[in-house]
Structures are given as C-alpha cells and as structure tokens.
Backbone bond lengths (Angstrom), bond angles and torsions (degrees), N, CA, C in turn:
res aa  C-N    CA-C-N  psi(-1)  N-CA   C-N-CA  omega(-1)  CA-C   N-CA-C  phi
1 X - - - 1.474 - - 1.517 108.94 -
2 X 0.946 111.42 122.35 1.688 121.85 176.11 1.359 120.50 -99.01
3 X 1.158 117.81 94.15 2.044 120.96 -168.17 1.446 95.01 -62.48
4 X 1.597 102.24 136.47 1.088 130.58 140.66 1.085 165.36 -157.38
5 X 1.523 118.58 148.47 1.477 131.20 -142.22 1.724 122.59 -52.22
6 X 1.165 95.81 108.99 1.756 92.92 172.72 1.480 94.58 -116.24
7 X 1.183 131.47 152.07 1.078 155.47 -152.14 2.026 120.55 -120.04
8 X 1.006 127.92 116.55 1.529 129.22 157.50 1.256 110.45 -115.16
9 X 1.264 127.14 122.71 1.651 113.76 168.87 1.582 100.56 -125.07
10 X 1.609 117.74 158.38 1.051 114.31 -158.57 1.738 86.40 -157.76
11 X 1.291 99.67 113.11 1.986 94.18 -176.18 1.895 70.35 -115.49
12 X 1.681 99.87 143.97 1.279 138.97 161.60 1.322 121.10 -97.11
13 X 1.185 130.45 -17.26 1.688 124.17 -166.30 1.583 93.71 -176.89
14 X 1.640 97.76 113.04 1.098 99.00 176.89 1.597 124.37 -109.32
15 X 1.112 140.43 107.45 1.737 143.84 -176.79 0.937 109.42 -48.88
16 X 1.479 139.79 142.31 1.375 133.54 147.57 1.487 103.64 -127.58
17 X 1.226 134.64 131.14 1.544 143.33 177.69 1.786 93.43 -125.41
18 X 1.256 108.98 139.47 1.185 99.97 164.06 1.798 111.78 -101.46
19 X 1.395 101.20 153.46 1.561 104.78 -159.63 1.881 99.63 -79.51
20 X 1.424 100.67 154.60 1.540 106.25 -162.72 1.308 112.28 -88.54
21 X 1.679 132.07 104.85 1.552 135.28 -172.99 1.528 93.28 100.67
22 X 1.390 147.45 10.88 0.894 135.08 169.84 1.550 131.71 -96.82
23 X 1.337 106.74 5.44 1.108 104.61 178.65 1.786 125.87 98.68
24 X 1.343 105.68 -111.49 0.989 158.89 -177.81 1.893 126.60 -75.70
25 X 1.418 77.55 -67.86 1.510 99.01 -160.70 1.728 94.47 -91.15
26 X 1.760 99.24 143.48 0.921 135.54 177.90 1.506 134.33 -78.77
27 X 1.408 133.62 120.47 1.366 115.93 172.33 1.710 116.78 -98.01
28 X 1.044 129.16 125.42 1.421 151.46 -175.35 1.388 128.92 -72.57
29 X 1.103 132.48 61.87 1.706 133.81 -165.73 1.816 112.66 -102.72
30 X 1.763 104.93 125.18 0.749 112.40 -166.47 1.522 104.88 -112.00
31 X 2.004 115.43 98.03 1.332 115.77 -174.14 1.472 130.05 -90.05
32 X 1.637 104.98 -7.77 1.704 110.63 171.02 1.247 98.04 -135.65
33 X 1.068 117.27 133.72 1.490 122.63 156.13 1.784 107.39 -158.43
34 X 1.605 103.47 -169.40 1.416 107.72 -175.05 1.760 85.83 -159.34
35 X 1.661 117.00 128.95 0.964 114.50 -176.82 2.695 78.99 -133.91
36 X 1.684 75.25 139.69 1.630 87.03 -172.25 1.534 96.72 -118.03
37 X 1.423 117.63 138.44 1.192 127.27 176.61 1.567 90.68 -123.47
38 X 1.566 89.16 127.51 1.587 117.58 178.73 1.874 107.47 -76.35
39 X 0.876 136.40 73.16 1.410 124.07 -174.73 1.381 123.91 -76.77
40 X 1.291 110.34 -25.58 1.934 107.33 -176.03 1.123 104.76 -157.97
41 X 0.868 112.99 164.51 1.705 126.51 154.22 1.495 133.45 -152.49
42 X 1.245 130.03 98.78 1.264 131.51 -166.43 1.268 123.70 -123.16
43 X 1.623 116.13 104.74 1.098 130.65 -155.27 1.572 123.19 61.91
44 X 1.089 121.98 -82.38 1.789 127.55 -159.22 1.923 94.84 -138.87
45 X 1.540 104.00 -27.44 1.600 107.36 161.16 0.891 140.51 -65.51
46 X 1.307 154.59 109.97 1.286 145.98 -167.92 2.060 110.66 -130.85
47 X 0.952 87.22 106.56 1.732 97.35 164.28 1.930 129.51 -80.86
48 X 1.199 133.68 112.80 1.318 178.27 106.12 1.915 106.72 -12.13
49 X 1.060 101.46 122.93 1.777 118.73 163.54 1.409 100.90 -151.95
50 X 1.581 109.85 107.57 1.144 157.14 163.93 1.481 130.30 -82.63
51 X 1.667 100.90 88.30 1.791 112.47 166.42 1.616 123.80 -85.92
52 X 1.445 101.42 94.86 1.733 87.02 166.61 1.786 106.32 -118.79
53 X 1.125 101.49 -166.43 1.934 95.16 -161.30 1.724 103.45 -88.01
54 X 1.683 107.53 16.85 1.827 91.94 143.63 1.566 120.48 -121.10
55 X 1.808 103.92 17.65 1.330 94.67 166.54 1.278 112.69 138.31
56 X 0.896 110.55 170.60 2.160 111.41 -176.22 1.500 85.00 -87.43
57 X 1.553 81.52 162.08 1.463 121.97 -173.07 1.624 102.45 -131.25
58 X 0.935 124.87 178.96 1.258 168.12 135.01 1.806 139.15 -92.94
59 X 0.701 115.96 103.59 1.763 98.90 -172.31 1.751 106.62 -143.30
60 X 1.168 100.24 152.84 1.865 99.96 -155.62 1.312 88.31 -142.70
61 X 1.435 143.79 127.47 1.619 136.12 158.93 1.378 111.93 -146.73
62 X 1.100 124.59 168.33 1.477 151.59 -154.40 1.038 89.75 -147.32
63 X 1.530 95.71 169.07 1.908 121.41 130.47 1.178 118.31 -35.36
64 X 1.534 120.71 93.75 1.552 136.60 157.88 1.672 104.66 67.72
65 X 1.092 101.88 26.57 1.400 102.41 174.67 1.904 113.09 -144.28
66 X 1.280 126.73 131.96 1.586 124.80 -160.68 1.409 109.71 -131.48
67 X 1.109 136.56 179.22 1.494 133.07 -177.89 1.483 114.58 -176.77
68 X 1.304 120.98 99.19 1.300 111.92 -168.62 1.780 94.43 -123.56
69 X 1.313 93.95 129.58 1.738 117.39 167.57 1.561 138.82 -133.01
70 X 1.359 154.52 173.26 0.895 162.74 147.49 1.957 113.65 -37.65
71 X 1.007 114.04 137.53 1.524 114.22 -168.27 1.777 86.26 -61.38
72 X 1.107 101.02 -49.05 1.891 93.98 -172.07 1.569 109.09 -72.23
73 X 0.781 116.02 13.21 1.821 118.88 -177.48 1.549 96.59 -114.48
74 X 1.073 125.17 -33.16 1.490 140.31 -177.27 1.566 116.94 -58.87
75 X 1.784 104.53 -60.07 1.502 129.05 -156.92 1.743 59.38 -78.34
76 X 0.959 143.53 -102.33 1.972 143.38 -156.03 1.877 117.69 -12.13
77 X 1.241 71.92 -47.95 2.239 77.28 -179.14 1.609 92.40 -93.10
78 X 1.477 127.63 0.64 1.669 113.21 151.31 1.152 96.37 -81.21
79 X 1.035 140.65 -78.16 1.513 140.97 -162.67 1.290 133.80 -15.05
80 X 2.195 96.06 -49.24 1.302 115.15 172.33 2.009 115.48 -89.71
81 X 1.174 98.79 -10.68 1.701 101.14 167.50 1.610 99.70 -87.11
82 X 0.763 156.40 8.59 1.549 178.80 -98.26 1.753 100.88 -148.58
83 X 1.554 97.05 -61.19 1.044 120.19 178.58 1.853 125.10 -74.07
84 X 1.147 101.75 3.62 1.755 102.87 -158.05 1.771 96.24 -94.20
85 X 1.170 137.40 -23.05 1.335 117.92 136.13 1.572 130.31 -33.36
86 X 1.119 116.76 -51.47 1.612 122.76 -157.78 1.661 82.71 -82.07
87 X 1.351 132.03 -53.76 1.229 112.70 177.09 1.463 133.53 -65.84
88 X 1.148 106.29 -15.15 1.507 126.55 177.21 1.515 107.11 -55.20
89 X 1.404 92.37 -55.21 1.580 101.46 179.74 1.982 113.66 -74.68
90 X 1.180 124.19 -17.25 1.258 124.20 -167.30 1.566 90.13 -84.48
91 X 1.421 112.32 -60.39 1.887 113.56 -167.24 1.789 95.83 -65.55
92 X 1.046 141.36 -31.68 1.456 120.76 -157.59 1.670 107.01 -71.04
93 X 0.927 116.66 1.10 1.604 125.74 160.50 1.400 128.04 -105.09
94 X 1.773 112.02 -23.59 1.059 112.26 173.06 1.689 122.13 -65.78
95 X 1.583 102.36 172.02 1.872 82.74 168.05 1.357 108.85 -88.85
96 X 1.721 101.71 -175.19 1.408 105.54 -151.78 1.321 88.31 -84.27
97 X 1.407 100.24 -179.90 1.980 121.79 -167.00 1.478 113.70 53.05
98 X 1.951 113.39 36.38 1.265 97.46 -176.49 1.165 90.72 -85.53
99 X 1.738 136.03 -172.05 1.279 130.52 146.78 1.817 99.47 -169.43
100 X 1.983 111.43 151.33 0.776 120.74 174.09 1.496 123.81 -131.68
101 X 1.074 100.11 157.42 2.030 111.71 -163.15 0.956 99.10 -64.89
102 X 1.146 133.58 174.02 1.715 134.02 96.29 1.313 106.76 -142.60
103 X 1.478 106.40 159.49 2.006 112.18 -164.89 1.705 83.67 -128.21
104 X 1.909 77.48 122.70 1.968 110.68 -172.56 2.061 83.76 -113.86
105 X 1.414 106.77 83.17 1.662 96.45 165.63 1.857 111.33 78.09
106 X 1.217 98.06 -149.28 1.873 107.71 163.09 1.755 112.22 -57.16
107 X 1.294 121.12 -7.71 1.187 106.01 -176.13 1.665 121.60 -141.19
108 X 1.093 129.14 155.90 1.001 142.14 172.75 1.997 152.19 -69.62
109 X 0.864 119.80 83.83 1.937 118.72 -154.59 1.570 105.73 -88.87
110 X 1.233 118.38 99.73 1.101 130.30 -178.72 1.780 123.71 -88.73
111 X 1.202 104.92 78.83 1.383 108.64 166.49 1.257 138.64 -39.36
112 X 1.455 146.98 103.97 1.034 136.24 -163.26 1.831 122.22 -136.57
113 X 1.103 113.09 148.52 1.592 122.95 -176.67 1.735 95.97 -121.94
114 X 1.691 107.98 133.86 1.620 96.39 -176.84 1.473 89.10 -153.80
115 X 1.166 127.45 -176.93 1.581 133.43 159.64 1.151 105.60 -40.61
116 X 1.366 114.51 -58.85 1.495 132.68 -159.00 1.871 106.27 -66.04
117 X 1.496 112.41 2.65 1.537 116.41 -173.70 1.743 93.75 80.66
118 X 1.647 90.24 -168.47 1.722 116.61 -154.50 1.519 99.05 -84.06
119 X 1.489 121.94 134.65 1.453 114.96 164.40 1.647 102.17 -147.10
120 X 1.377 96.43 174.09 1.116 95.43 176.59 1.993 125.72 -143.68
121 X 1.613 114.19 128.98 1.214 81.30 -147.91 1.802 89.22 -137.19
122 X 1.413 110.42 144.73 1.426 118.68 -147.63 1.470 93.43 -114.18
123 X 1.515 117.65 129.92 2.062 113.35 167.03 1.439 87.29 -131.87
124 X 1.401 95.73 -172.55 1.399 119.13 174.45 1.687 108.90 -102.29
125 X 1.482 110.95 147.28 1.302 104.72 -159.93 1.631 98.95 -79.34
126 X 1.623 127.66 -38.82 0.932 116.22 155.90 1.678 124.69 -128.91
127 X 1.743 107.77 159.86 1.090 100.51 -118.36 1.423 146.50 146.08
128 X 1.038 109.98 147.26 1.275 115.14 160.82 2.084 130.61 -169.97
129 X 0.894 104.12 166.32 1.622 95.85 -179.11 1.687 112.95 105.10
130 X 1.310 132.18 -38.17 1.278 147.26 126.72 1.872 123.47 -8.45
131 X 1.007 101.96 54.64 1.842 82.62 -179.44 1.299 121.75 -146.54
132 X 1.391 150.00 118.88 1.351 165.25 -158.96 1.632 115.96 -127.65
133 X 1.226 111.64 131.55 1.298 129.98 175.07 1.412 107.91 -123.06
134 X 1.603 94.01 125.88 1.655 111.09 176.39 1.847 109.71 -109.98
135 X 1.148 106.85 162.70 1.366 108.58 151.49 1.703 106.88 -104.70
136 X 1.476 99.11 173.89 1.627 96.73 175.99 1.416 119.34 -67.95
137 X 1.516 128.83 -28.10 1.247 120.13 172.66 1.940 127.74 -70.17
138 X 1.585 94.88 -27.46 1.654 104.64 155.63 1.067 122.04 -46.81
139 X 1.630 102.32 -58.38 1.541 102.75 -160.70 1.295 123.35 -69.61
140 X 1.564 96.99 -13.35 1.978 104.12 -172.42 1.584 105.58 -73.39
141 X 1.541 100.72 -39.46 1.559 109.13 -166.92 1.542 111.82 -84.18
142 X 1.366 107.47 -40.42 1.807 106.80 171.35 1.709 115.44 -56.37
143 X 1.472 111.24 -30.93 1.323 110.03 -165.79 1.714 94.51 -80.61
144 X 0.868 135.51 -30.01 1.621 127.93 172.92 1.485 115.45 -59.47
145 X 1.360 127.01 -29.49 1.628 125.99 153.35 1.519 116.68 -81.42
146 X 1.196 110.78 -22.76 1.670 114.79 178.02 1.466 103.70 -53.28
147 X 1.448 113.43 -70.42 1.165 114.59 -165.13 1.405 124.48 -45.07
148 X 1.418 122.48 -34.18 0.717 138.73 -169.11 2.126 133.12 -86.70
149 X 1.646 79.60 5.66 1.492 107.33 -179.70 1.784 130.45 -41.32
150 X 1.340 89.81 -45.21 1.762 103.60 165.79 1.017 108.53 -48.86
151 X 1.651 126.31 -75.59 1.474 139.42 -137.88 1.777 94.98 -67.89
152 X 1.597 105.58 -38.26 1.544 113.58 -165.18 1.623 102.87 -73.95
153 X 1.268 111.63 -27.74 1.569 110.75 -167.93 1.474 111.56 -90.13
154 X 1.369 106.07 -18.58 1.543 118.87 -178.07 1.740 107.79 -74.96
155 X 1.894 99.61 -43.56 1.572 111.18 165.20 1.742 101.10 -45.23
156 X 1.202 113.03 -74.85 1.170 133.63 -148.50 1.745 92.89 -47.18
157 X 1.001 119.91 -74.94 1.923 138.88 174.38 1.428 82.58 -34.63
158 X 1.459 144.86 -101.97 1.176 112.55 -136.39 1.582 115.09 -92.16
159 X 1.380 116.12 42.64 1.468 124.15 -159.09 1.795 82.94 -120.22
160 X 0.855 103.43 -49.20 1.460 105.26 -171.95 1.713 108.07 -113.15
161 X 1.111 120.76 120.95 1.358 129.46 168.11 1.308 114.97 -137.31
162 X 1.593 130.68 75.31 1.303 126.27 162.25 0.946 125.54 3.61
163 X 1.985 100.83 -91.67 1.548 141.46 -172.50 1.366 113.67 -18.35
164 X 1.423 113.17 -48.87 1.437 130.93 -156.25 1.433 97.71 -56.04
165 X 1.270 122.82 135.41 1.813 112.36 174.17 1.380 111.29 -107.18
166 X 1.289 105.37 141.45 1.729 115.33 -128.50 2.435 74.78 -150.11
167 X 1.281 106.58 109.70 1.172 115.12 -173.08 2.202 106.63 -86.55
168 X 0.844 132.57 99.40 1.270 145.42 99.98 1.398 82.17 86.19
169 X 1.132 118.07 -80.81 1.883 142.82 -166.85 1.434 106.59 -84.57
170 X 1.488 127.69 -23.37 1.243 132.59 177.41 2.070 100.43 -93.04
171 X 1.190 105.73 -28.97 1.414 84.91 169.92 1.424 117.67 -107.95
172 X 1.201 133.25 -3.41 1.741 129.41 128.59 1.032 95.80 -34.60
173 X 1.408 138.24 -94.75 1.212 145.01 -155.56 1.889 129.44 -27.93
174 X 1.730 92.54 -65.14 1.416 104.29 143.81 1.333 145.90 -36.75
175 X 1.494 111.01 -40.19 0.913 133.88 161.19 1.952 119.77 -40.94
176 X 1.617 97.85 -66.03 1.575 112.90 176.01 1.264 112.96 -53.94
177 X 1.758 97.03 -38.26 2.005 87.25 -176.35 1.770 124.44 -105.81
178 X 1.194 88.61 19.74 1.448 110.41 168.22 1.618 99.34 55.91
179 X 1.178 100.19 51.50 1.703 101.95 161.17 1.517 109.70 -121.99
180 X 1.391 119.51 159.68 1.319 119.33 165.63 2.066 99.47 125.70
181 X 1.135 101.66 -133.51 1.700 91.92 -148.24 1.822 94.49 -78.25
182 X 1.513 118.63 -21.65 1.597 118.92 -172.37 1.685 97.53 -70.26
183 X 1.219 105.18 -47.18 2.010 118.70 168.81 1.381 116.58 -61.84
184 X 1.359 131.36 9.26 1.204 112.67 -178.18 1.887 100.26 -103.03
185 X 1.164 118.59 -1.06 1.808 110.60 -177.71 1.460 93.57 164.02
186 X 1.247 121.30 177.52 1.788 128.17 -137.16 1.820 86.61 -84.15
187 X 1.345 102.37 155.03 1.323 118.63 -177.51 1.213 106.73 -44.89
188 X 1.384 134.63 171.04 1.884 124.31 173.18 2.007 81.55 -123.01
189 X 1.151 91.35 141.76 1.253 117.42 171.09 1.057 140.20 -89.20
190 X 1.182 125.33 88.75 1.520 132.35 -162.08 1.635 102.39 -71.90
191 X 1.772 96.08 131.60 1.718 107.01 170.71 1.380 107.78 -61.12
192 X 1.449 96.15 149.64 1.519 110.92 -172.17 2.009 118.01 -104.09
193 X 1.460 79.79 -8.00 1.359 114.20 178.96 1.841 109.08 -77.06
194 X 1.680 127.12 94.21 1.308 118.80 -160.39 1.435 95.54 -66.92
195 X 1.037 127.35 -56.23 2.008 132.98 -173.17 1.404 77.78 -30.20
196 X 1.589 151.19 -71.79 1.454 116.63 -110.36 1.187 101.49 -126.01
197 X 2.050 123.46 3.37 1.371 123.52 152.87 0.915 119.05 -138.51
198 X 1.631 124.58 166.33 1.684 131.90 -169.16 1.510 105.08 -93.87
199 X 1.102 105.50 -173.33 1.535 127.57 -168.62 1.677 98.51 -88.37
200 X 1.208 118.53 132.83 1.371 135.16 177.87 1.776 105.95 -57.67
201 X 1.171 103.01 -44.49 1.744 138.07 167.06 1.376 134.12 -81.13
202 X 1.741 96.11 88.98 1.650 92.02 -170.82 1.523 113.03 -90.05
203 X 1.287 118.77 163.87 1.560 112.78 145.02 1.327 124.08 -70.96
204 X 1.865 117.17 152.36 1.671 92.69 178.04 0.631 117.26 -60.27
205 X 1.738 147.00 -21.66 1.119 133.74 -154.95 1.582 106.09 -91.81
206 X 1.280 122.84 -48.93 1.634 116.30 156.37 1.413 112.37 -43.81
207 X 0.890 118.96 -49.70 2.132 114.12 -178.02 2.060 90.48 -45.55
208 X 1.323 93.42 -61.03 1.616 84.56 -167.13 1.631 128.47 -62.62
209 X 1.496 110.55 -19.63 1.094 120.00 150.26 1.268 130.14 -51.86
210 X 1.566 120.57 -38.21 1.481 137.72 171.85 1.284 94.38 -68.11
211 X 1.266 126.96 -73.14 1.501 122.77 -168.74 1.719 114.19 -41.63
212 X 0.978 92.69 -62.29 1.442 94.24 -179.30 1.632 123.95 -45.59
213 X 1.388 103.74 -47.26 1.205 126.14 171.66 1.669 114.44 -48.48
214 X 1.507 115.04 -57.55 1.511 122.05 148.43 1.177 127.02 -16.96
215 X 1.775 106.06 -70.30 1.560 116.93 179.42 1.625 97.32 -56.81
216 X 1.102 128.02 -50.45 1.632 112.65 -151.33 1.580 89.69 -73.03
217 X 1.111 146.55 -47.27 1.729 136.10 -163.32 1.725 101.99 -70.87
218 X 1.361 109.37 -30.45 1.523 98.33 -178.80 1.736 109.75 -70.28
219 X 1.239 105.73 -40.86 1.314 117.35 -172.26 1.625 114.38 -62.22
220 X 1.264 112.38 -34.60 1.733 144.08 165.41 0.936 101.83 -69.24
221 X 0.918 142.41 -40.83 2.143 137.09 174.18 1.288 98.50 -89.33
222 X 0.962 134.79 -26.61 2.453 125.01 155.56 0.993 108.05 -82.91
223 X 1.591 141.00 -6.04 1.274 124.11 162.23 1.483 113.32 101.05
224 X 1.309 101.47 -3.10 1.536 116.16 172.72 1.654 127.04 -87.49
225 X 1.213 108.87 81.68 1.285 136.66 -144.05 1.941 96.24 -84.40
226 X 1.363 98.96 -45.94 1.937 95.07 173.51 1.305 105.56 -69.71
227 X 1.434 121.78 -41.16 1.363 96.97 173.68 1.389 143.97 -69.24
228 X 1.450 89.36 -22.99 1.441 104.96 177.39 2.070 112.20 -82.75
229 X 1.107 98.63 -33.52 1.436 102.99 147.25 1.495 128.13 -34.03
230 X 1.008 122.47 -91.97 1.658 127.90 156.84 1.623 124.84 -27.09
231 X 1.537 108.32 -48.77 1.670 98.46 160.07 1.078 128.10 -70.23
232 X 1.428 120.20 -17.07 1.608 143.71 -176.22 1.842 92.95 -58.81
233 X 1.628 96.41 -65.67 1.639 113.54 -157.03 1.579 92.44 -77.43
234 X 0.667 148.06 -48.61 1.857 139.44 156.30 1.325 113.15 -18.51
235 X 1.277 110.56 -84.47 1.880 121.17 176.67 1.611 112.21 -33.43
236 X 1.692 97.01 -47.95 1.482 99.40 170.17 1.964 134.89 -75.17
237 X 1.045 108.63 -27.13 1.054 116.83 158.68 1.783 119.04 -67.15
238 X 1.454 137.37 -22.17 0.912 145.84 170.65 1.492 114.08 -77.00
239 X 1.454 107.77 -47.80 1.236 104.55 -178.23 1.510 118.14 -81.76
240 X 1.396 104.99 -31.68 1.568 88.09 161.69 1.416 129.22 -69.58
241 X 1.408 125.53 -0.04 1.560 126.71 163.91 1.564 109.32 -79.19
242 X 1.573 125.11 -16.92 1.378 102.96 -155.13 1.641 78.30 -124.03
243 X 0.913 144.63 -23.43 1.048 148.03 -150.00 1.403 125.57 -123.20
244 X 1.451 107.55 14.84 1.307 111.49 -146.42 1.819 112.69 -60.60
245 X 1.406 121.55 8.02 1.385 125.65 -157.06 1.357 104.62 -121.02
246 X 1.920 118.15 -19.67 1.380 111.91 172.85 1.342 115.83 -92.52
247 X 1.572 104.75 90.41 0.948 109.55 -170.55 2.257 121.29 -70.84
248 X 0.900 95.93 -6.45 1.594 94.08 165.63 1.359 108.95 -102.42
249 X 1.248 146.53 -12.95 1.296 132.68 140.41 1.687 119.94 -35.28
250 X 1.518 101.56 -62.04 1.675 110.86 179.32 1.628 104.66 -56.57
251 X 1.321 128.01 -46.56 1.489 126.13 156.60 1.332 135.80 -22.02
252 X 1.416 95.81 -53.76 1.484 98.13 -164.97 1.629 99.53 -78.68
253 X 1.363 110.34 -29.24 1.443 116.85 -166.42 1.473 113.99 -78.20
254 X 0.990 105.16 -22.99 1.712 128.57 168.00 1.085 119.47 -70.34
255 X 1.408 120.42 -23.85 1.518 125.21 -170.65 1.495 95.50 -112.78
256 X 1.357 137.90 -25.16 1.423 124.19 155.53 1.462 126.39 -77.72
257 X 1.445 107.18 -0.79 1.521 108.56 174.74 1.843 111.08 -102.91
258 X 1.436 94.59 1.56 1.669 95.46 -174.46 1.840 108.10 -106.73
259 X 1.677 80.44 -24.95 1.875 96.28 172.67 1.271 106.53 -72.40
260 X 1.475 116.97 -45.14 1.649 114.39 -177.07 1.763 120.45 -52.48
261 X 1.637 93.17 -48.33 1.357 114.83 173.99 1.563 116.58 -39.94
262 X 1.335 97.54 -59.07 1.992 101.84 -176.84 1.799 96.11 -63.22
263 X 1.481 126.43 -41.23 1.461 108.08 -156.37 1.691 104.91 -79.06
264 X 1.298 101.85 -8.63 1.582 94.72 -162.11 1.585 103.97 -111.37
265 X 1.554 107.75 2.49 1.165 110.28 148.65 1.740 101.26 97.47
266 X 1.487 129.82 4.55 1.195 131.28 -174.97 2.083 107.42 -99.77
C-alpha cells in the first residue's frame, strides 16, 4: 500500500507585519493552523498524520471508535498488528472468547477469537478514551502504513512548515521558479478515488469543523475530556448548519460528543 496525500489545511490566525524598507509588500505568518495528511484507508479504517504548531499527531478512526498517538507509539501498535495474521491463524481453531495481548508502547492490542469471528481491538493501557476496533483484514493492511509512521511524519514536519514567514513577492516568486514546498521531494499524489479523499478546498466553515475536530482528538489523546468535549460540540453544531443532510458525519460527531460526555463526567 502506498499512502497518499490528500490534503485539509485550515490557517486560524493570520499575521500580517509589513516587511521593514519594503515598501509595499507584505510579510505573511501563519501562527495556528492544522494541516491533515490523508494516508490510508482500509475498509471502515482510516489513518490521519496531523501537523499543528505543537506537533504531529497520529490519528486512526472508525466507526465510533478513534486513536490518537505519537508517530513512535504508532510505528509500535504497527508492529504488533504485524502480527494479527499469525494470530488469526492460531485462534481460528481455538474456542471462542480466546484472546491474546500484546503491549505496542502506552497501549495495548488485544487479539481476539469470539462467535462473532477474529477482531482486533486496541486501548490505552492507562486511561481511557483511546480505542480502535479492527477486523483481521484491517489490521494486516493498516499495520503496513503503521509501521512506518516516523519516516512519514518526519516527511510530513519538514514538508510542511507554515510558521516559516515566507514574504508575499518571495512566494510569487517561488512560485515562477518552481522552488519551495512542490521542490522539496516528488509530488504527493492525490487519490483519485472520491470515497477515500477530501477536497484540497475547504469551506470556512468545514476548515472549522476540521479544526475543531483536531482540537477535540488532541485534547482526547491528553486525557482532557471537557475540553475535548466542547470542541467535539462546536464541530458539531457547525456541521449540522452546513451539512445538515450528511447524516453520518452528524453521527460520528454525536457519538464523540456523547463518549466525551460519560468520560469527563458531564
């Protein structure tokens, strides 16, 4: 599987200083944002690497289920989905409700054989709010981009740097001589496949849905469950104004604002 890049960017606060002896021309600083790289999608799974200005992310979600980690905590719970073949084959003979561990970092990969067939389902060891359910054919194919989380996030960090202030006439400029972020390593290739990426081009009001959406998983991977609450119910209140017809969008957002609710105790 070869990830590739679909794009959301979402600048929140934009700087303008004008540059000193220049006249005219403007310098451009970009101090909040959240730029999401679409990397996979397999089946009902979908994998997320997330730059905002305290750092890459990781982010993994399903159906009503999310997982946000450290790129090196990530390539670890690939490592141990690595394994969900070899167990696949050990439990499909065992009896049902067998299931086996393994500890990928802060968290936990729980192998399992049930009536219901083989799944596989990932928390944090401590904790809570952290949790993903695979089937066995997910887990084989997600863990081949899992592993590989560092190298992609390290791309990602110095592939994209907002912050950097990048003047007005120098990125026209750039532009003509084809230097700058398209010149820094081979084009990224946007899926052609609409189901499995977004529009390069948001509305604000989707950007702010994304944003928000951001804040609540970062805040949910620190354990900060009211806060992530409140960005939860934001995103959702937005999207049900613009969106009022996708109805599994409003779902999913509903079911992380009702999950937040029980952990944070409201």
């Amino acid at each position: 599987m070869n990830p590739k890049m679909a794009v959301a960017v979402f600048v929140g606060c934009l700087m303008v200083w004008p540059l000193a002896g220049t006249g005219n021309a403007e310098e451009f600083v970009i101090d909040y944002y959240t730029f999401t790289w679409h990397v996979a999608k397999v089946g009902g799974i979908e994998m997320d690497i997330n730059k905002e200005e305290g750092g890459v992310s990781v982010y993994l979600h399903g159906d009503f289920s999310m997982l946000t980690a450290t790129p090196a905590d990530a390539a670890k719970i690939g490592k141990a989905l690595q394994k969900a073949g070899e167990y696949f084959n050990k439990l499909k003979d065992a009896a049902n409700n067998t299931s086996v561990r393994e500890v990928a970092g802060p968290y936990e990969v729980t192998f399992s054989e049930s009536e219901r067939g083989f799944s596989v389902y990932i928390t944090r060891i401590k904790g809570f709010g952290d949790r993903l359910f695979l089937d066995h054919m997910a887990a084989v194919e997600i863990a081949k981009v899992l592993v590989k989380s560092e190298e992609m996030a390290a791309f990602l960090d110095k592939r994209v740097n907002p912050s950097q202030p990048v003047s007005a006439a120098g990125a026209a400029k750039e532009r003509g001589s084809g230097v700058g972020l398209a010149a820094t390593g081979p084009r990224p290739t946007l899926s052609s496949d609409p189901a499995s990426s977004r529009s390069v081009t948001l509305s604000a009001d989707q950007a702010q849905v994304e944003t928000f959406l951001a804040t609540a998983r970062r805040l949910w991977g620190q354990n900060d469950y009211g806060g992530a609450l409140q960005a939860a119910q934001e995103a959702l209140a937005i999207q049900r104004r613009i969106l009022s017809a996708d109805f599994t969008a409003i779902a999913n957002i509903e079911a992380m604002v009702q999950q937040a609710k029980k952990l944070s105790g409201e």
